[in-house]
DRENBAKE-619644 format. One record per residue (C-alpha): residue in one letter; y, x, z; residue number from 1. Coordinates in nm, 3 decimals, always signed. Layout:
N
NODE  type  north  east  up  seq
NODE  a  Y  X  Z  NUM
...
***
This chain:
375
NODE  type  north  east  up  seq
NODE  x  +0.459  -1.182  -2.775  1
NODE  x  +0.528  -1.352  -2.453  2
NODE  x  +0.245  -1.454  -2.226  3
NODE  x  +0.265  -1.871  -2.150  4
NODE  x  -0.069  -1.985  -1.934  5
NODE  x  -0.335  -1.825  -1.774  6
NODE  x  -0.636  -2.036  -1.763  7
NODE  x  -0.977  -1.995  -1.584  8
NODE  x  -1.310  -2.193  -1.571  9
NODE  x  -1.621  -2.099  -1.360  10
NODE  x  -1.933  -2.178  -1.543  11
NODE  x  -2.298  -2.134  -1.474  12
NODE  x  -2.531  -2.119  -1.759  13
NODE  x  -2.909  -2.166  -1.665  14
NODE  x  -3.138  -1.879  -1.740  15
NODE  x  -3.475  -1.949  -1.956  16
NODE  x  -3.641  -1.785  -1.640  17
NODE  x  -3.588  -1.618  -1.285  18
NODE  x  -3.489  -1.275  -1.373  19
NODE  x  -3.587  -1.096  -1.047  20
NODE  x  -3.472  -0.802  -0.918  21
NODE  x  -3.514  -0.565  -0.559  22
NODE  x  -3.176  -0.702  -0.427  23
NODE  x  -3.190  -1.104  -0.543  24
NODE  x  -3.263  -1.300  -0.821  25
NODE  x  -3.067  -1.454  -1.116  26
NODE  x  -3.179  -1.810  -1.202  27
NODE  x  -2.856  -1.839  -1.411  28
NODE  x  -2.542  -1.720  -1.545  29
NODE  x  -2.269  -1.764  -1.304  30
NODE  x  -1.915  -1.669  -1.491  31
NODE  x  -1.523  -1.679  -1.428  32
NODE  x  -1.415  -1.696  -1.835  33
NODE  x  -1.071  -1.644  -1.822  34
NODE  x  -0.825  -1.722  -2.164  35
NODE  x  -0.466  -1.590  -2.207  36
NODE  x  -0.210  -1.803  -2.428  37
NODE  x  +0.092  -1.637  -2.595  38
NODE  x  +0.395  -1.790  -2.749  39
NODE  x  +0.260  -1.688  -3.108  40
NODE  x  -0.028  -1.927  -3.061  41
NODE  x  -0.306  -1.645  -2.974  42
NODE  x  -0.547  -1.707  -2.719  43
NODE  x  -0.748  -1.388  -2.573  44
NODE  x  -1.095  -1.448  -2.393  45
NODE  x  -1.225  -1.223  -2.142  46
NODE  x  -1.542  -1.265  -1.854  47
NODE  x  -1.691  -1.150  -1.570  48
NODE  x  -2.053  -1.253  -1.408  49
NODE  x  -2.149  -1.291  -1.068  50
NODE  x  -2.358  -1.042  -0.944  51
NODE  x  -2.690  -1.104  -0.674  52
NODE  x  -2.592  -1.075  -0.332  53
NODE  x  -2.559  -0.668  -0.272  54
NODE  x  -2.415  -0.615  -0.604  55
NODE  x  -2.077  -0.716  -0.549  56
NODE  x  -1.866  -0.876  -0.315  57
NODE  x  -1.717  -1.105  -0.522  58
NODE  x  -1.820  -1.452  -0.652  59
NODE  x  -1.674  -1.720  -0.907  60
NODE  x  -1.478  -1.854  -0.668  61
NODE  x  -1.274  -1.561  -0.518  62
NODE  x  -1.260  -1.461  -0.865  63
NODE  x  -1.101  -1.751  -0.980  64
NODE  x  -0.859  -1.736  -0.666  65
NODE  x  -0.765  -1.434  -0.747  66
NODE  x  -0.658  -1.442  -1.083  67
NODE  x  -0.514  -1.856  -1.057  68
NODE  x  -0.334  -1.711  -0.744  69
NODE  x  -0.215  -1.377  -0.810  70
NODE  x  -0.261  -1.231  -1.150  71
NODE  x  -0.167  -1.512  -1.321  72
NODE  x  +0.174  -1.629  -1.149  73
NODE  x  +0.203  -1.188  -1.265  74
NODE  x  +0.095  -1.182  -1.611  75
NODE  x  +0.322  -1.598  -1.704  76
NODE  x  +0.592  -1.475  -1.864  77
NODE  x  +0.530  -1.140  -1.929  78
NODE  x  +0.589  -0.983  -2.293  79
NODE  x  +0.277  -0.848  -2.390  80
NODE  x  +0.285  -0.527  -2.559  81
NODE  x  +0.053  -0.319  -2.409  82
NODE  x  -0.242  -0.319  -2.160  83
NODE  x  -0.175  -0.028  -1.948  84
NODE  x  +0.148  -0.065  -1.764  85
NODE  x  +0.016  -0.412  -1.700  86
NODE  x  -0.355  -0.315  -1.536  87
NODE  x  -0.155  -0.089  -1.318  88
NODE  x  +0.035  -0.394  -1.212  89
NODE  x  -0.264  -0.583  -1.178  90
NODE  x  -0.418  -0.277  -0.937  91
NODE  x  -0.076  -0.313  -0.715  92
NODE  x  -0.126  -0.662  -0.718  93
NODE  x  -0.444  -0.723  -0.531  94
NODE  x  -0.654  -0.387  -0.469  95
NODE  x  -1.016  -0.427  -0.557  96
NODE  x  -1.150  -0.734  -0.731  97
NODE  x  -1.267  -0.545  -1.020  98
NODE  x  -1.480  -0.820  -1.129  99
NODE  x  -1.184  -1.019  -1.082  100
NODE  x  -0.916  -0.811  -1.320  101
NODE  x  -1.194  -0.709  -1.598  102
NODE  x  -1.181  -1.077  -1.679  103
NODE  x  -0.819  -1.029  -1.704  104
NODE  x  -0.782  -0.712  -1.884  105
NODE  x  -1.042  -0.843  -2.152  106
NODE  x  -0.863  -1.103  -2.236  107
NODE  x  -0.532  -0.884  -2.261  108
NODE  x  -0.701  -0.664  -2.454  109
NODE  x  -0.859  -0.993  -2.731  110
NODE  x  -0.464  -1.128  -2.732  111
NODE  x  -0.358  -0.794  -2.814  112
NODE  x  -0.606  -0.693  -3.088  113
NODE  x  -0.616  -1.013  -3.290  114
NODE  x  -0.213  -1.034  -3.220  115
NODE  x  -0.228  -0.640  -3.429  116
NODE  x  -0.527  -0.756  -3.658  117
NODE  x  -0.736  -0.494  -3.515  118
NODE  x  -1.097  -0.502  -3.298  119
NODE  x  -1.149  -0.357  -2.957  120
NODE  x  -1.338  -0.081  -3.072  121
NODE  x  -1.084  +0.062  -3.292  122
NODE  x  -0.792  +0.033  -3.005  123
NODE  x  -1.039  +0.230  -2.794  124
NODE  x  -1.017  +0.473  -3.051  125
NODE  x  -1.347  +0.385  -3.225  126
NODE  x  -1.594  +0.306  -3.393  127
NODE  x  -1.840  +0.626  -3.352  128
NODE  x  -2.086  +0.347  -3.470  129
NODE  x  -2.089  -0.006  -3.553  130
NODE  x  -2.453  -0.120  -3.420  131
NODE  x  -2.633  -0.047  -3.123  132
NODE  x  -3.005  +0.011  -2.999  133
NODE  x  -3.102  -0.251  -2.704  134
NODE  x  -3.313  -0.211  -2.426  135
NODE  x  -3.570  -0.484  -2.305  136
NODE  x  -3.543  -0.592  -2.003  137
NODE  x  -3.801  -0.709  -1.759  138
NODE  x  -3.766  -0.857  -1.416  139
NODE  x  -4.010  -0.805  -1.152  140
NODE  x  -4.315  -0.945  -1.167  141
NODE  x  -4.714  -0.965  -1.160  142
NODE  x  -4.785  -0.666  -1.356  143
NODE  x  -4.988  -0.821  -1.641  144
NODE  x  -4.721  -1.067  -1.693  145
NODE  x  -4.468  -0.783  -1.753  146
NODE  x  -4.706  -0.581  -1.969  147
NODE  x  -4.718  -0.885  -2.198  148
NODE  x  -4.331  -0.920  -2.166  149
NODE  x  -4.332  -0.605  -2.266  150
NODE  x  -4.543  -0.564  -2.531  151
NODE  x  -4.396  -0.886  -2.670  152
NODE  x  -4.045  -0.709  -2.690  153
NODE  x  -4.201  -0.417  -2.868  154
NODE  x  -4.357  -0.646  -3.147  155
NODE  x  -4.000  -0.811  -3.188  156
NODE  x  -3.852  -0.413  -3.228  157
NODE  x  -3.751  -0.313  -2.927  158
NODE  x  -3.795  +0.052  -2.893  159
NODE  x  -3.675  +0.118  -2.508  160
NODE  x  -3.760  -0.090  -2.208  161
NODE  x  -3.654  -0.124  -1.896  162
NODE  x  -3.841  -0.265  -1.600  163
NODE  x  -3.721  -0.386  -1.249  164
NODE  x  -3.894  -0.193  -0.943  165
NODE  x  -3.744  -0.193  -0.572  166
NODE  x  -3.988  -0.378  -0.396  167
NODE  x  -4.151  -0.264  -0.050  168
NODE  x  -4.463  -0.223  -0.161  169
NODE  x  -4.446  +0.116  -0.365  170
NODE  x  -4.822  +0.091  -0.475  171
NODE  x  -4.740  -0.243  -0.627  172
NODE  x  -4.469  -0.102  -0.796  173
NODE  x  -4.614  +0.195  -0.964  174
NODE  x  -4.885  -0.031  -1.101  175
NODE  x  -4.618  -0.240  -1.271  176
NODE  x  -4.456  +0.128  -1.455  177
NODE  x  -4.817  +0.204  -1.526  178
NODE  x  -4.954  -0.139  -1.698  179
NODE  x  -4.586  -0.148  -1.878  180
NODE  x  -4.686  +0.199  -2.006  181
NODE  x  -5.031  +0.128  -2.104  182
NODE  x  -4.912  -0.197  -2.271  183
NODE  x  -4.652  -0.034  -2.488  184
NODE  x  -4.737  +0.294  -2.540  185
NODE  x  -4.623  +0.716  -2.563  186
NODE  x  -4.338  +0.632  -2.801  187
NODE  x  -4.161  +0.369  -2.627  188
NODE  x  -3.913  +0.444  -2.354  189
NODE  x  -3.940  +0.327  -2.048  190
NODE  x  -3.614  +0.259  -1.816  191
NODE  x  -3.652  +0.167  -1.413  192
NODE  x  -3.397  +0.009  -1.255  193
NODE  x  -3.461  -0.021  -0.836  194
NODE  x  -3.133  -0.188  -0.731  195
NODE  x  -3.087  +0.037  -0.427  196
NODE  x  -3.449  -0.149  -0.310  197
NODE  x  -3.575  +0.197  -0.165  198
NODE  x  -3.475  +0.388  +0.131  199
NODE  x  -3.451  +0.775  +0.115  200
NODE  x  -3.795  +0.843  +0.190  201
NODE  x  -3.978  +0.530  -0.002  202
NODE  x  -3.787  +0.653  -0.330  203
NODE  x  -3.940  +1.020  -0.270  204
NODE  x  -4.256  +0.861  -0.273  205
NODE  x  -4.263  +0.608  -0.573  206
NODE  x  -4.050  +0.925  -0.812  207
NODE  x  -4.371  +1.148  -0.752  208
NODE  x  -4.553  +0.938  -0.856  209
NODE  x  -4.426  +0.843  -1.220  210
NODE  x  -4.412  +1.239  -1.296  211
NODE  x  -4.749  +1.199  -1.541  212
NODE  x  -4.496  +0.837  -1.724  213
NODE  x  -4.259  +0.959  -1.918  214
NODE  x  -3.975  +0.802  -1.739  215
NODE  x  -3.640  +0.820  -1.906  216
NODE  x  -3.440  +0.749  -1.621  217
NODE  x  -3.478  +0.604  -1.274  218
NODE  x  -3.138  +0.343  -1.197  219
NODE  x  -2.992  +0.349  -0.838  220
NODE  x  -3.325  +0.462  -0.647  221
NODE  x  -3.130  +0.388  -0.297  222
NODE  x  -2.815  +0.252  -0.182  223
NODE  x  -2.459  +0.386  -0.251  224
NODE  x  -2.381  +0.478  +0.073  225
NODE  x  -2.702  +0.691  +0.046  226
NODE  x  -2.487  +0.956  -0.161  227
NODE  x  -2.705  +1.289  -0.017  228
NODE  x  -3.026  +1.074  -0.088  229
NODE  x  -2.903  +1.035  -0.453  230
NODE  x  -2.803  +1.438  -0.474  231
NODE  x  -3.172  +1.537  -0.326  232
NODE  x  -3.390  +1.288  -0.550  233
NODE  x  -3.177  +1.453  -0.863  234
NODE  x  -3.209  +1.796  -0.772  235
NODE  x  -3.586  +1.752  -0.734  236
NODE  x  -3.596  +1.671  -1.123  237
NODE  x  -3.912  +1.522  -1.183  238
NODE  x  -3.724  +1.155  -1.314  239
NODE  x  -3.315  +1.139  -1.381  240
NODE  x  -3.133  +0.967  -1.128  241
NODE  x  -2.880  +0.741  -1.292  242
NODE  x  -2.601  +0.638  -1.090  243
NODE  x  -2.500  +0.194  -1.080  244
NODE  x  -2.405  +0.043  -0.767  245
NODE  x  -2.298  +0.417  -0.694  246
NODE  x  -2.013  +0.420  -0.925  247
NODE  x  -1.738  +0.117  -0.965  248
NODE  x  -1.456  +0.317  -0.992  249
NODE  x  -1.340  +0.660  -1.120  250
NODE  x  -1.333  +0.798  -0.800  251
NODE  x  -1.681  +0.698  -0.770  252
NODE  x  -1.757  +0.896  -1.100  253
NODE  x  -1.573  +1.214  -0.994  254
NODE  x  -1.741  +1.201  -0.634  255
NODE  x  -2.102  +1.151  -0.730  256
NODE  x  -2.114  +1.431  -1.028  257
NODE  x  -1.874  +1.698  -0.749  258
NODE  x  -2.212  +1.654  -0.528  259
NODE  x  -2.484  +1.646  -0.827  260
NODE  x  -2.583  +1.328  -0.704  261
NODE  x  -2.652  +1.198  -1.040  262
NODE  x  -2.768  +1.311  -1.388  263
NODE  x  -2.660  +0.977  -1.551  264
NODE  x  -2.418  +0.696  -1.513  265
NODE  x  -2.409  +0.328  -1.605  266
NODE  x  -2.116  +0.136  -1.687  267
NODE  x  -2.102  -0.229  -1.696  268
NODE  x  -1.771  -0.393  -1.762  269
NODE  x  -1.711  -0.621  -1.510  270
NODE  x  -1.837  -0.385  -1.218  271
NODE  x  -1.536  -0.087  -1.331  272
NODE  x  -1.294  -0.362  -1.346  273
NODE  x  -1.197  -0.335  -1.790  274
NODE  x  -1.195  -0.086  -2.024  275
NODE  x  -0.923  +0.155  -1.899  276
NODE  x  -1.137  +0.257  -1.600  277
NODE  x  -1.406  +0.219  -1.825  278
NODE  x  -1.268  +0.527  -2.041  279
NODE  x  -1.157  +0.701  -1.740  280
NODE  x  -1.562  +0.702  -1.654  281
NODE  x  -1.660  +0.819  -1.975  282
NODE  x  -1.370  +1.106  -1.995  283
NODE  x  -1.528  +1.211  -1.648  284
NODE  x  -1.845  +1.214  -1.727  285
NODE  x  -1.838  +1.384  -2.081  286
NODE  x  -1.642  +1.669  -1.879  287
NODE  x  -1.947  +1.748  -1.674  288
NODE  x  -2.200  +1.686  -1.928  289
NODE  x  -2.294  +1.370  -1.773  290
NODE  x  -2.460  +1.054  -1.924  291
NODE  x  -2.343  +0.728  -1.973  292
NODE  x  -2.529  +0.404  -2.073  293
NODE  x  -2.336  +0.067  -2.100  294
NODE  x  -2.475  -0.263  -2.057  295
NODE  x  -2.614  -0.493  -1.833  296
NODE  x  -2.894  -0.763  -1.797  297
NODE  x  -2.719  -1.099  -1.749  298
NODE  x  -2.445  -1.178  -1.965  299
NODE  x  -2.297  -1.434  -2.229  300
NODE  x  -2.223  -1.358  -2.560  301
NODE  x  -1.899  -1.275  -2.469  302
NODE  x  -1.902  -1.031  -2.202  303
NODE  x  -2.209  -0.833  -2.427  304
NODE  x  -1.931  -0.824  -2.700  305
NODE  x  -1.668  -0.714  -2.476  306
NODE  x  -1.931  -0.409  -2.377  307
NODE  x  -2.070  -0.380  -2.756  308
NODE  x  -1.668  -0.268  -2.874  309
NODE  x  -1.683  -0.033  -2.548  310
NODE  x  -2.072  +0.152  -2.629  311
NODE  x  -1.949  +0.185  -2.997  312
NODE  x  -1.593  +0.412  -2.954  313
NODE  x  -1.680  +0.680  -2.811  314
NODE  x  -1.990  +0.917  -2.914  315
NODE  x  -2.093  +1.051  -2.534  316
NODE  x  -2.180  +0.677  -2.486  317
NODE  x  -2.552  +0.682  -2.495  318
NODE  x  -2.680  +0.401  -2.837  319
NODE  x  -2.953  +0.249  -2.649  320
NODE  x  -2.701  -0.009  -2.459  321
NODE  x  -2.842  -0.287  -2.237  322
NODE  x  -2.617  -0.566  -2.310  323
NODE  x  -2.925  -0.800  -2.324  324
NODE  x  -2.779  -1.085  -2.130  325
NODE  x  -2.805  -1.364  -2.386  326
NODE  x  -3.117  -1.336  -2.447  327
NODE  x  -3.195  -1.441  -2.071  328
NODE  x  -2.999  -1.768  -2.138  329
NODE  x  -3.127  -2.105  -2.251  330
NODE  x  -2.735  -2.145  -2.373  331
NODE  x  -2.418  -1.962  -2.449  332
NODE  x  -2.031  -1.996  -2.392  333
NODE  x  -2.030  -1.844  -2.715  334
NODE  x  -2.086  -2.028  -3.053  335
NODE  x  -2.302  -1.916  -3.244  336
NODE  x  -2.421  -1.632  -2.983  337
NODE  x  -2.511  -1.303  -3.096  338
NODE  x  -2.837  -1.228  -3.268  339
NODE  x  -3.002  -0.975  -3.048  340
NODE  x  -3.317  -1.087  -3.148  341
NODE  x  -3.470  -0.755  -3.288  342
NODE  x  -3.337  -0.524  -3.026  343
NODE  x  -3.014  -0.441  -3.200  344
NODE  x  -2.631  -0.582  -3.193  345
NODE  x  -2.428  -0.505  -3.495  346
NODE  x  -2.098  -0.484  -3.332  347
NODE  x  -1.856  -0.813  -3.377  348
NODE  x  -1.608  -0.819  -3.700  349
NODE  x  -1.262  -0.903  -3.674  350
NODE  x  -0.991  -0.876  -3.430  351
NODE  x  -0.979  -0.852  -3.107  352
NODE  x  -1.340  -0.901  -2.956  353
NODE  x  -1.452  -1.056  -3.256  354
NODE  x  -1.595  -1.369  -3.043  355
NODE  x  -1.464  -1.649  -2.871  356
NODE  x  -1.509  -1.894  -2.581  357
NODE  x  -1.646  -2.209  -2.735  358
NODE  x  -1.397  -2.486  -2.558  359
NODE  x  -1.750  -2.745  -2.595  360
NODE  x  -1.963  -2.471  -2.412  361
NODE  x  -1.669  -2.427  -2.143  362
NODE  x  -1.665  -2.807  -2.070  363
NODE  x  -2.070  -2.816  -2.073  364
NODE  x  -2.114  -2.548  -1.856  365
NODE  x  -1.816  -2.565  -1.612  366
NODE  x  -1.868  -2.619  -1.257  367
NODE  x  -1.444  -2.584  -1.146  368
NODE  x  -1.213  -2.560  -1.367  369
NODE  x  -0.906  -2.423  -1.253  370
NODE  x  -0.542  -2.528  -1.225  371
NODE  x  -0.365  -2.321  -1.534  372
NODE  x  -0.111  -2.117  -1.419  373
NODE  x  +0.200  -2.165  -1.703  374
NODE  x  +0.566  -2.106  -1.763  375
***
């Protein structure tokens, strides 16, 4: 199966509502979707979203240059077989861009499996589990409006929520954990997610004072550069320190768990760069007894797919995910979207991802379209 054209569209699908969080705000999804054509007539699909400003340094546009411009004059031509050889090529190609060359691999890896008849999951070496747990998600906000959030998402069946903190004013924050817990009560989990908003000595502060909350885990208290910061606030133990911004890349992974600087580790697809570094996370992190939790809060149908098939191989991966994304959108480039209405996602049937780019959602939503790259 011979690869033919490489063809890219940046979107931007607006949100139902500013989602806000420590480092920036999303008021929609902004996506580079990305589909692969073969000789035999398959077309793969693969995605990756723009982060805020902080999260990443990449945006739809260099994105889309980079694939239009360099993986795709690689990949034209190219007998598709396998995924791995290729990534590597891909790596060699243009170092970094992770965002970039997850769109890419995904959609290697959707050619591939409906080309062999076979989902994601089960070329990952899956399923462990076909459905997964959600968490809420709640931007930041006036902290009755995010007790009501949440208590709204508990009524629907969530079970685990997580809440956006990071601000300056720690007081503020803590009253936002506290009316969240009061509105939802002792047998919900509760998530925070700071977005490297604190510095060292602000995030010392705010975790003594959610020791009496319950606190399942406290995301990326301080920046990534902050890696001694990260290793003191998890030694202290009174929340776990989970590891985001921290850890893009394997490397990342093996550095941050060598200096206990972590007791958890979230993996969103885009920011690793595709599954195989993906998996190379997960086999580093299962050696040292590490945690893992995949998903992330903005997201189409797609990409939440793409991360369902990765949360349901492998059984270190924790089954509360936090592909929630769609939920956030007032549309999809997927049709129909997934039902995450309840707080679960029954993982996609069929090959490949078991979703695909609808080609009316990529024309409604498309802001450039790029120049296929063909044979």
């Amino acid at each position: 199966m011979k690869i033919t054209k490489v063809e890219t569209f940046q979107v931007s699908v607006p949100s139902k509502g500013d989602y806000k969080m420590a480092r920036g705000t999303h008021d929609s999804l902004r996506s580079l979707a990305v589909r692969i054509h073969t000789d035999e007539g398959i077309v793969g699909c693969g995605e990756a979203h723009q982060g805020v400003a902080g999260y990443s340094a990449e945006t739809t546009g260099t994105m889309d240059s980079v694939v239009s411009g360099v993986y795709g004059p690689l990949l034209v031509g190219r007998e598709l077989v396998g995924v791995e050889q290729i990534a590597l090529d891909l790596l060699i190609a243009r170092r970094g861009n992770l965002f970039a060359r997850c769109a890419v691999e995904m959609a290697l890896f959707d050619a591939l499996g409906r080309a062999r008849g076979m989902p994601v999951v089960e070329m990952l070496g899956g399923p462990v589990r076909s459905r997964l747990e959600l968490s809420g998600s709640i931007g930041i906000d006036e902290p009755g409006v995010m007790a009501e959030k949440a208590a709204t998402m508990v009524a629907a069946g969530y079970r685990t929520i997580k809440v956006k903190v990071g601000m300056p004013d720690l007081a503020a924050d803590l009253n936002r954990v506290r009316a969240v817990r009061k509105a939802v009560g002792d047998n919900v989990a509760i998530r925070l997610d700071a977005n490297s908003g604190y510095s060292p000595t602000d995030a010392l502060i705010f975790i003594r004072g959610l020791a009496d909350l319950a606190i399942e885990y406290l995301e990326q208290p301080v920046a990534a550069e902050h890696i001694d910061a990260m290793a003191k606030l998890t030694r202290i133990g009174i929340v776990p320190i989970l590891a985001d911004e921290s850890v893009h890349t394997p490397e990342d992974a093996y550095r941050f768990i060598s200096a206990g600087a972590t007791d958890a580790i979230k993996i969103k697809i885009s920011k690793v760069g595709g599954y195989i570094a993906a998996r190379k996370i997960i086999d580093i992190a299962e050696s040292a007894g590490i945690k893992l939790v995949i998903g992330q809060g903005i997201c189409s149908s797609l990409e939440a797919a793409a991360e369902a098939h990765l949360a349901c191989a492998y059984p270190h991966v924790n089954p509360v995910a936090e592909m929630v994304g769609p939920t956030k959108l007032k549309g999809d480039l997927v049709d129909p979207p997934l039902d995450l209405r309840n707080g679960y996602l029954e993982l996609p049937e069929g090959p490949g991802l078991g979703v695909e780019f609808s080609m009316d959602a990529l024309k409604r939503y498309s802001v450039t379209t790029g120049k296929p790259v063909m044979a």
